[in-house]
Backbone as JSON Lines, residues from 0, in Angstrom:
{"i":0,"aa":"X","n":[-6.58,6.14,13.49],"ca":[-5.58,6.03,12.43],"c":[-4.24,6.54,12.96]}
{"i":1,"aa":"X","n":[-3.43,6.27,12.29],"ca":[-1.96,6.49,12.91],"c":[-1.6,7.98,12.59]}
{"i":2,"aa":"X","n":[-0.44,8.46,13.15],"ca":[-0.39,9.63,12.57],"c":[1.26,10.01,12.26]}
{"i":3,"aa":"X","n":[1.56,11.39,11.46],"ca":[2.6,11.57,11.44],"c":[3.25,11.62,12.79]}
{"i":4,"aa":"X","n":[4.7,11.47,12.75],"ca":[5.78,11.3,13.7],"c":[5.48,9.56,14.83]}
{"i":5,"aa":"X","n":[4.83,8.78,14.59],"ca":[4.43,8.01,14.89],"c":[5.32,6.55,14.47]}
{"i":6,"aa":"X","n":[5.47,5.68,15.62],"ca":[6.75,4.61,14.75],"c":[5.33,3.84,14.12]}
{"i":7,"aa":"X","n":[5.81,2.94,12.61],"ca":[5.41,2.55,12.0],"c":[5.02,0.82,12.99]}
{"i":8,"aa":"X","n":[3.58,0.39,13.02],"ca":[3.7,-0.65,13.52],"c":[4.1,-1.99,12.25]}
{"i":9,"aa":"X","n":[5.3,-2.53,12.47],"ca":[5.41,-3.76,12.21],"c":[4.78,-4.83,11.7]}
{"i":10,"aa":"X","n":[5.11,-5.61,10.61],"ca":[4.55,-6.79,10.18],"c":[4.81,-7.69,9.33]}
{"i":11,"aa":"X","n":[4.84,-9.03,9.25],"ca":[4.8,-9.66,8.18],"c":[4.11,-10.4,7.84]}
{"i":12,"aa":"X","n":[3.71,-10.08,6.45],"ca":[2.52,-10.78,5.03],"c":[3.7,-11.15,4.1]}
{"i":13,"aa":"X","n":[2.55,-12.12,3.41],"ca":[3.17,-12.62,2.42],"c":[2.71,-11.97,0.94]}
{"i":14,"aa":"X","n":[4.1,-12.43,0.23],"ca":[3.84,-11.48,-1.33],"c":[3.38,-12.11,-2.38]}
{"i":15,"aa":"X","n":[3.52,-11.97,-3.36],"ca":[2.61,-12.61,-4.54],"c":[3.16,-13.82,-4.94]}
{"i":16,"aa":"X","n":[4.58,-14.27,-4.4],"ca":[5.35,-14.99,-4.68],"c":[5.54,-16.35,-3.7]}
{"i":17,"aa":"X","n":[4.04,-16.08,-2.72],"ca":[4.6,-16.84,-1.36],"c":[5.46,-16.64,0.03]}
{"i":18,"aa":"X","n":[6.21,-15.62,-0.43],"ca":[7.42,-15.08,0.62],"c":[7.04,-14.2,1.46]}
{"i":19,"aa":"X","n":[7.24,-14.68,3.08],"ca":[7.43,-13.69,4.19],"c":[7.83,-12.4,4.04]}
{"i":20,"aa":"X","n":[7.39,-11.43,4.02],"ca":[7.67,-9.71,3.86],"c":[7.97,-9.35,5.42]}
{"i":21,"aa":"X","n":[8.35,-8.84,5.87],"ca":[8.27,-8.05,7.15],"c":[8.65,-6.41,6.35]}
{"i":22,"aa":"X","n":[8.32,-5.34,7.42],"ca":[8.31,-4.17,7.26],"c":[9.98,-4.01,7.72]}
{"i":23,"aa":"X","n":[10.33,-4.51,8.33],"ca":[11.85,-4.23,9.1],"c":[12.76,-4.84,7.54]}
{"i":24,"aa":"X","n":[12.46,-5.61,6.75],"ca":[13.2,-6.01,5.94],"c":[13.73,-4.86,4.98]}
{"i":25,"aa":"X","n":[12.89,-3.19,5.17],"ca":[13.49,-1.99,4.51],"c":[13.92,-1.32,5.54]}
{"i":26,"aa":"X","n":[14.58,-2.04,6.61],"ca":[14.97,-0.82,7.48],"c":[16.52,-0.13,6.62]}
{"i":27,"aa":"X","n":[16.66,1.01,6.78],"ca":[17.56,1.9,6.33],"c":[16.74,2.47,5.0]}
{"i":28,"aa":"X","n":[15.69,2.05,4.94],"ca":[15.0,3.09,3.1],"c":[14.1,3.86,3.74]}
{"i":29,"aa":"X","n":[13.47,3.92,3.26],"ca":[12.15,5.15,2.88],"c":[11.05,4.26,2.21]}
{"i":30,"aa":"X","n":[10.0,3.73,3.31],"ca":[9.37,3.32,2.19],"c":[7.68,3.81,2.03]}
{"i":31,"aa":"X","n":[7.36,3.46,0.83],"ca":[5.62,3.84,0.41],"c":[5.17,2.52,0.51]}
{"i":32,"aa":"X","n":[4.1,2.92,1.7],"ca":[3.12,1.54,1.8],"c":[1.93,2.17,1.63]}
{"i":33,"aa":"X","n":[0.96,1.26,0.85],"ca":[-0.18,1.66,0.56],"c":[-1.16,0.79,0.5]}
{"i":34,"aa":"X","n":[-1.95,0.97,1.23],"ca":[-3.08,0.14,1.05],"c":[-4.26,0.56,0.0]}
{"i":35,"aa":"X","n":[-5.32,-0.55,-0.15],"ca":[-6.38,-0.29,-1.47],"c":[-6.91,-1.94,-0.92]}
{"i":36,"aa":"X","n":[-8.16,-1.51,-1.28],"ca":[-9.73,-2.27,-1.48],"c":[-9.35,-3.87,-1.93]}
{"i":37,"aa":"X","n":[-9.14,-3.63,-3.63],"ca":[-9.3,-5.24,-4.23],"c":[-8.6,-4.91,-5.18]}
{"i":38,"aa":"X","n":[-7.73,-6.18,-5.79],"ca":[-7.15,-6.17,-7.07],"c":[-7.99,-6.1,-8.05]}
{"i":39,"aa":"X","n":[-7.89,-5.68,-9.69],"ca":[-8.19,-5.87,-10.92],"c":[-9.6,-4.84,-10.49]}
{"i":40,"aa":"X","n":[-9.97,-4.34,-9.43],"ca":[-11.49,-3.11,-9.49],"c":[-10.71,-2.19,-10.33]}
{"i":41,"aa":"X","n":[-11.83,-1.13,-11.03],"ca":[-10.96,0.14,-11.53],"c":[-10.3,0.99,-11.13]}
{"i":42,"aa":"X","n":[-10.76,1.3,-9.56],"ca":[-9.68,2.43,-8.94],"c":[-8.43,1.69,-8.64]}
{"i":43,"aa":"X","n":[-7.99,0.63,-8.05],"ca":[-7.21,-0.45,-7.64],"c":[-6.21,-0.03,-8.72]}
{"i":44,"aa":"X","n":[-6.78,-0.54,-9.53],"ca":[-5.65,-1.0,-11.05],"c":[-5.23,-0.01,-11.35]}
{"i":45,"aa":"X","n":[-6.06,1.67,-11.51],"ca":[-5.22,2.89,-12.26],"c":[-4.52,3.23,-10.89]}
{"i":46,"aa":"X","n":[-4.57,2.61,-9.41],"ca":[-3.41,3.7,-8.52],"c":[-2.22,2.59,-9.01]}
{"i":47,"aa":"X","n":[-2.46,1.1,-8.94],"ca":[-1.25,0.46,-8.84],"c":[-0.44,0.3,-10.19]}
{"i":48,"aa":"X","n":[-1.35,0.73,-11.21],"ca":[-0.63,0.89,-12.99],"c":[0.29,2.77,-12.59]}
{"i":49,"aa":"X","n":[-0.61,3.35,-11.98],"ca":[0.58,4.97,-11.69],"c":[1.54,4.66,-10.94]}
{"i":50,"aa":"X","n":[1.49,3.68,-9.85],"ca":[2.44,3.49,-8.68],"c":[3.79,2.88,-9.95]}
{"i":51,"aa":"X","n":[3.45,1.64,-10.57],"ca":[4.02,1.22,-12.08],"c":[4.72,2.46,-13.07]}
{"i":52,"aa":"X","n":[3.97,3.24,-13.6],"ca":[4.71,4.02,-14.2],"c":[5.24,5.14,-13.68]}
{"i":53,"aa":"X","n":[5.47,5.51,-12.5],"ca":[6.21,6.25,-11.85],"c":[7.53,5.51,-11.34]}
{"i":54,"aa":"X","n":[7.47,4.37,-11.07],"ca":[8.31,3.03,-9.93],"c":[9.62,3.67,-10.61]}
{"i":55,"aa":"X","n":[10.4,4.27,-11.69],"ca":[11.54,4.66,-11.76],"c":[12.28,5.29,-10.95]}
{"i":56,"aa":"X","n":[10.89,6.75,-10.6],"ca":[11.54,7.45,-9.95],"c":[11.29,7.23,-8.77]}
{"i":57,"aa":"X","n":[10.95,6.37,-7.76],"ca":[10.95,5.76,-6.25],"c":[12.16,4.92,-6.32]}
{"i":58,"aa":"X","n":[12.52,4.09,-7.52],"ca":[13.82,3.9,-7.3],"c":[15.54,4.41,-7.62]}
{"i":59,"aa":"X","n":[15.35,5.75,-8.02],"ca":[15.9,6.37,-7.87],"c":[16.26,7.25,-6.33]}
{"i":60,"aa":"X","n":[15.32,7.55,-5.95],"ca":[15.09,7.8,-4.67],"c":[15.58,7.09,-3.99]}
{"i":61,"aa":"X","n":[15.81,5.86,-3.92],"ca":[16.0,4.59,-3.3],"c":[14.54,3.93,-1.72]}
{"i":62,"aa":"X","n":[13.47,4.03,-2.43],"ca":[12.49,4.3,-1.91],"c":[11.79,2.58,-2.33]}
{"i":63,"aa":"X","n":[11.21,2.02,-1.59],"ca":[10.97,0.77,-1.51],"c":[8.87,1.48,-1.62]}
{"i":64,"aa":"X","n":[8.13,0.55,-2.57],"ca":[6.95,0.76,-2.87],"c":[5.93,-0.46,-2.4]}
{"i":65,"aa":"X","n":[5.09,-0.71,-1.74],"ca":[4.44,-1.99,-0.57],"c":[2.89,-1.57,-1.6]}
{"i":66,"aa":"X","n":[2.54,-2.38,-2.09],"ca":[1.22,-2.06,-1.36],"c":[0.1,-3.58,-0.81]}
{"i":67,"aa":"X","n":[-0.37,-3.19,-0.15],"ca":[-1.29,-4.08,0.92],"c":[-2.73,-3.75,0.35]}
{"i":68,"aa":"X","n":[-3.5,-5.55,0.57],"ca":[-4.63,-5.3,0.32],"c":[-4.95,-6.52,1.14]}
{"i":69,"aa":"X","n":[-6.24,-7.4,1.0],"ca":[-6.8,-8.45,1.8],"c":[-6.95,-9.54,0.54]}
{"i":70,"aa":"X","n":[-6.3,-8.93,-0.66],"ca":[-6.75,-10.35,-1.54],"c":[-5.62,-11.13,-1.27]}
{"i":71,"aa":"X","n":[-5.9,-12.47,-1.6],"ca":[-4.84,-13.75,-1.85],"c":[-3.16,-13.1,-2.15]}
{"i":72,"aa":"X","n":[-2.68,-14.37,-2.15],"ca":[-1.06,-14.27,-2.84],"c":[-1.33,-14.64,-4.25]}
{"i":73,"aa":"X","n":[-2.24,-15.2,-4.53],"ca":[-2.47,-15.74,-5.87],"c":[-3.3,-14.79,-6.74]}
{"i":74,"aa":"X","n":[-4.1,-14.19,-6.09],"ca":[-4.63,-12.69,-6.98],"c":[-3.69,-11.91,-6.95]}
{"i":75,"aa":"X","n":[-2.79,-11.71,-5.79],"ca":[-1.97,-10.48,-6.4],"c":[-0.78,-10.46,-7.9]}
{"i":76,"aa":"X","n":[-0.3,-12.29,-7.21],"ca":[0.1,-12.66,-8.47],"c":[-0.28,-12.73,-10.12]}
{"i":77,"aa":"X","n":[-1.36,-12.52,-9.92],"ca":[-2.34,-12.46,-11.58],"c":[-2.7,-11.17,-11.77]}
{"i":78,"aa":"X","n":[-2.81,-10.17,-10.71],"ca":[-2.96,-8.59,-10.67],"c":[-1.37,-8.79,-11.2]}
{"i":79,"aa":"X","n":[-0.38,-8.69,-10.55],"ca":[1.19,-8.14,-10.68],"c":[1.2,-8.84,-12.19]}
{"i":80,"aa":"X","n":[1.06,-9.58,-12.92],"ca":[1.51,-10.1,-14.12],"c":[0.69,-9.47,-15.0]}
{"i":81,"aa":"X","n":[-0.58,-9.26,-14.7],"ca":[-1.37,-8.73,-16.21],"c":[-0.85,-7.15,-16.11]}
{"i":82,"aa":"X","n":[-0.55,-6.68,-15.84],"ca":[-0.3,-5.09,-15.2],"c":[1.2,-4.81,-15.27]}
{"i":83,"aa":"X","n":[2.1,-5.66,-14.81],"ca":[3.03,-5.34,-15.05],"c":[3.97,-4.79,-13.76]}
{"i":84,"aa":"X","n":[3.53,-5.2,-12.61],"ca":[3.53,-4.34,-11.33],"c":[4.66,-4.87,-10.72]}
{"i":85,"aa":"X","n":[5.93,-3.54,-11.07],"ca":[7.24,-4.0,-10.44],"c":[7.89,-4.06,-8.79]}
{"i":86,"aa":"X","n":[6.41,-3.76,-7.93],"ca":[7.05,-3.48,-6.97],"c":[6.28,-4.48,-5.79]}
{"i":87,"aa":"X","n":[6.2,-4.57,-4.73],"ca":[5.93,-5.54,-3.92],"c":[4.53,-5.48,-3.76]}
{"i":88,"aa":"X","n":[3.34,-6.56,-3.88],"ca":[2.14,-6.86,-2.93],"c":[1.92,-7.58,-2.31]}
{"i":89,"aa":"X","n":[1.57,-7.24,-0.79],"ca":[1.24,-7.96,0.06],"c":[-0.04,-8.72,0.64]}
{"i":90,"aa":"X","n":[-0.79,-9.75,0.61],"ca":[-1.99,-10.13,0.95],"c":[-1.85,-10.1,2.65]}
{"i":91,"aa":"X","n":[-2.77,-9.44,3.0],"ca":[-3.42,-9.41,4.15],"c":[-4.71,-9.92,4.9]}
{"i":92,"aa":"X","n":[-4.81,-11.32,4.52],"ca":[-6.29,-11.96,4.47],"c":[-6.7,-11.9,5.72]}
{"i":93,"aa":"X","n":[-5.76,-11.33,7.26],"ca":[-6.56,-11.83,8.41],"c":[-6.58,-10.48,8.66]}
{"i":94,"aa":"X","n":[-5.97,-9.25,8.4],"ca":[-6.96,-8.2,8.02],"c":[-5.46,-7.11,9.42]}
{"i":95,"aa":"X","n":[-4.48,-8.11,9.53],"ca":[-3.41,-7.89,10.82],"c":[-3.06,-6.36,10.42]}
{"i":96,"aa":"X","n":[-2.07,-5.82,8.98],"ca":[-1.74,-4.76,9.17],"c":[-2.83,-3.62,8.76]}
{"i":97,"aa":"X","n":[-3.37,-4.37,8.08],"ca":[-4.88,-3.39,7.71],"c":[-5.63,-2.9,9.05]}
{"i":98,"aa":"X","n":[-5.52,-3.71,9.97],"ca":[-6.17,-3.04,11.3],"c":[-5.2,-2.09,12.16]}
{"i":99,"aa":"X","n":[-3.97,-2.7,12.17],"ca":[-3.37,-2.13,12.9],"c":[-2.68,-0.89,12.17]}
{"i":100,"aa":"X","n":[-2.71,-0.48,10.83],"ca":[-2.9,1.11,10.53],"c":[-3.9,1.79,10.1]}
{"i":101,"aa":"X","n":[-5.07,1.12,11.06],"ca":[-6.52,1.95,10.89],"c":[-7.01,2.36,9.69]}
{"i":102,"aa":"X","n":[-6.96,1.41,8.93],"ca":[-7.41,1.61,7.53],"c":[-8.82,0.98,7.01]}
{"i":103,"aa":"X","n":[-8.94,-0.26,7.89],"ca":[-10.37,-1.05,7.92],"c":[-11.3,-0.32,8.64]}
{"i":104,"aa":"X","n":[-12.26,0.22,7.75],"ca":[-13.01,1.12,8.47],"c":[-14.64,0.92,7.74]}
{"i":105,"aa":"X","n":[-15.16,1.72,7.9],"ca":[-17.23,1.8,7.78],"c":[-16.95,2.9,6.4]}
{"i":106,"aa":"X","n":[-17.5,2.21,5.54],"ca":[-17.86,2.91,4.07],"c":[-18.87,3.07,3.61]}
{"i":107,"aa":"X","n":[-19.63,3.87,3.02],"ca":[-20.63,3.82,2.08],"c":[-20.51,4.27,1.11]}
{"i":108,"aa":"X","n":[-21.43,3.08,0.48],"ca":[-21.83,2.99,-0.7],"c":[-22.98,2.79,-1.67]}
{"i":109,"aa":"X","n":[-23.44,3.97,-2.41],"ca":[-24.96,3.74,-2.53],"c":[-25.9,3.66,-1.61]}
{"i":110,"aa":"X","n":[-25.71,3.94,-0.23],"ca":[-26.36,4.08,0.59],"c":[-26.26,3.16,2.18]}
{"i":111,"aa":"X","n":[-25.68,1.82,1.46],"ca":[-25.33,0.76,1.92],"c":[-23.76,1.0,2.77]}
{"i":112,"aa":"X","n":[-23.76,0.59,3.7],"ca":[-23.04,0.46,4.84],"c":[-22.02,-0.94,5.12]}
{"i":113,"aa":"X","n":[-20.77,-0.65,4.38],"ca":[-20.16,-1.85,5.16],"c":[-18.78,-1.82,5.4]}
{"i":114,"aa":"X","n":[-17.62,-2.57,5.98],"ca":[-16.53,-2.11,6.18],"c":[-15.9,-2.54,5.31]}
{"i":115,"aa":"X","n":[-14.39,-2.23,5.18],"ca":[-13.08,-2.35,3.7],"c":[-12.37,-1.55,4.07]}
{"i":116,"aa":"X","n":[-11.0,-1.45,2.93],"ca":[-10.34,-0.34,3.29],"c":[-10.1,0.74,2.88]}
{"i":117,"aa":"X","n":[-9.38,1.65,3.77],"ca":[-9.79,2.86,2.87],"c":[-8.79,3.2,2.48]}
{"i":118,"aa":"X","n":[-8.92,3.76,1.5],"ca":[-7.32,3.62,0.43],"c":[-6.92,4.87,0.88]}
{"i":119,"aa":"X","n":[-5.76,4.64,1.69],"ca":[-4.69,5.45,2.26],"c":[-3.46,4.99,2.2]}
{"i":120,"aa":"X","n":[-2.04,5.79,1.92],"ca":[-0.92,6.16,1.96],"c":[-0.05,6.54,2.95]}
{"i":121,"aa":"X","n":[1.14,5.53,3.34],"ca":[2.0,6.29,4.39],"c":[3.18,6.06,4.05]}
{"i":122,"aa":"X","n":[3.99,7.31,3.95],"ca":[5.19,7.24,3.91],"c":[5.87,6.88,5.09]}
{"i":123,"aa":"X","n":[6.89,6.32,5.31],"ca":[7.41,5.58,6.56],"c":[9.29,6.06,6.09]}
{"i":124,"aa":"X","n":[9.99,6.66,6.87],"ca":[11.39,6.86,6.81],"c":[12.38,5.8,7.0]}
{"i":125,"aa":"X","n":[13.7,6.49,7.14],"ca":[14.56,5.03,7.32],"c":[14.68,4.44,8.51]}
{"i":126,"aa":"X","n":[14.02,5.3,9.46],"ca":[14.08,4.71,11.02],"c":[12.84,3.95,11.37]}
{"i":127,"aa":"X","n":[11.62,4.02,10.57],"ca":[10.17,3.38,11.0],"c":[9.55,4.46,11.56]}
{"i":128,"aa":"X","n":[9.33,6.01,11.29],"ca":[8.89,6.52,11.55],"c":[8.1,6.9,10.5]}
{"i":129,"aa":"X","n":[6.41,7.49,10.67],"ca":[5.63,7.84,9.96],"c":[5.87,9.46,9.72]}
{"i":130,"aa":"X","n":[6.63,9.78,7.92],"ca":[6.44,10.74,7.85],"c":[4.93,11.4,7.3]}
{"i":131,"aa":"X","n":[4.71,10.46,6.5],"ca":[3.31,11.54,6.08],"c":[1.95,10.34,6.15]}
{"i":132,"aa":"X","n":[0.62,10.74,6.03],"ca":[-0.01,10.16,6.12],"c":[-1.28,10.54,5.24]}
{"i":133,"aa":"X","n":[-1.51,9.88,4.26],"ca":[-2.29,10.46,2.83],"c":[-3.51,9.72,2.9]}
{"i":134,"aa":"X","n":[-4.47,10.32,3.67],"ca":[-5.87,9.05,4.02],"c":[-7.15,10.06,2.33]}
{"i":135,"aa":"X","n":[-7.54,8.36,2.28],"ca":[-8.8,8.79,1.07],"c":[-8.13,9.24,0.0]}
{"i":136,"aa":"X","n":[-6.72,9.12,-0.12],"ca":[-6.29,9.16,-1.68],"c":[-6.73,9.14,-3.34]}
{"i":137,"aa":"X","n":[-6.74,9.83,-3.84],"ca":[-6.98,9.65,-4.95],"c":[-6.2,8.41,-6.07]}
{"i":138,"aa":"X","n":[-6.92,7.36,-6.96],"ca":[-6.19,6.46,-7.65],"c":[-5.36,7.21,-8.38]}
{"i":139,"aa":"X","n":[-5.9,8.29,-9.43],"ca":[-5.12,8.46,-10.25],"c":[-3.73,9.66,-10.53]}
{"i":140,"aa":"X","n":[-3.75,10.13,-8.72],"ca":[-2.84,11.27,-9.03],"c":[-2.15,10.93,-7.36]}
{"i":141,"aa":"X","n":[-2.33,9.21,-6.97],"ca":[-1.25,9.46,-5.67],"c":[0.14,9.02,-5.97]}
{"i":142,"aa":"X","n":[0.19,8.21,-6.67],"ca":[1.9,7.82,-6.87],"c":[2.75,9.38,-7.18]}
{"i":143,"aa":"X","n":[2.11,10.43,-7.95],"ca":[2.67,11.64,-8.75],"c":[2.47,12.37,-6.85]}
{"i":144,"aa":"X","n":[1.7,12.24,-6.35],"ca":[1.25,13.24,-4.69],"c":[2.39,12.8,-4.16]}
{"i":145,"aa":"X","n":[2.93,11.23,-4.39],"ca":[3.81,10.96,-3.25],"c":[5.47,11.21,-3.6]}
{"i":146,"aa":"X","n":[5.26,11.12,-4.73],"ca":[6.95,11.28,-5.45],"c":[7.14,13.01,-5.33]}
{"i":147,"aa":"X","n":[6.14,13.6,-5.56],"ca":[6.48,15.32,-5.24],"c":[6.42,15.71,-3.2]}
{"i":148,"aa":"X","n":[6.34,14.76,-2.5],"ca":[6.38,14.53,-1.41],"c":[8.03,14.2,-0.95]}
{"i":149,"aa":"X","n":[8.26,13.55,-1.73],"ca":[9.9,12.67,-1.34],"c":[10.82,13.38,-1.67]}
């Protein structure tokens, strides 16, 4: 997994809208990228509904909010509309930035063994450097972990 002080590796996915994202497209912000499992599951929905009702104060901050998963552009689009979700999602179906910030990893569950991701948090500065790195996050108290962070 990546770590603090570490440059952020690079990428572009597409958003719920169809559109090319690259990570360089916030160069000069601060941004929260976050990865998570699957849209519309229960942990999914209460981090990205807190990431939602916090999103004021990240943009106050002037703080740009990502989050990454492996579903479609078209699920995220039906996640972002029933929910209300003002800030960017990215589908990652070939699994590019999900691997390359060591987040696709070996889980269990119920006993059963298989890989996904693991819902972790990185703050990234205005230069592409990794300031913090929030692995195994909690859904319902990381957007509030990361805004008392900033």
């Amino acid at each position: 997994m990546l770590e603090k002080g570490m440059k952020a590796p690079g990428f572009t996915l597409t958003d719920k809208d169809g559109s090319a994202v690259s990570l360089s497209d916030f160069a000069g912000r601060k941004v929260v990228l976050y990865f998570y499992p699957k849209d519309n599951t229960p942990g999914c929905t209460r981090q990205a509904c807190a990431f939602a009702a916090a999103y004021d104060g990240f943009r106050e901050k002037n703080v740009a909010v990502i989050g990454v998963s492996k579903d479609s552009a078209a699920s995220h689009a039906k996640f972002a509309e029933k929910h209300g979700l003002p800030f960017v999602l990215l589908s990652d179906p070939e699994l590019q930035a999900i691997q390359e910030y060591g987040v696709w990893q070996e889980k269990k569950l119920y006993g059963k063994v298989s890989m996904g991701v693991v819902r972790t948090t990185f703050i990234i500065d205005e230069n592409g450097i990794i300031e913090h790195v929030m692995p195994k996050v909690k859904p319902d108290t990381n957007a509030q972990d990361v805004l008392a962070l900033l």
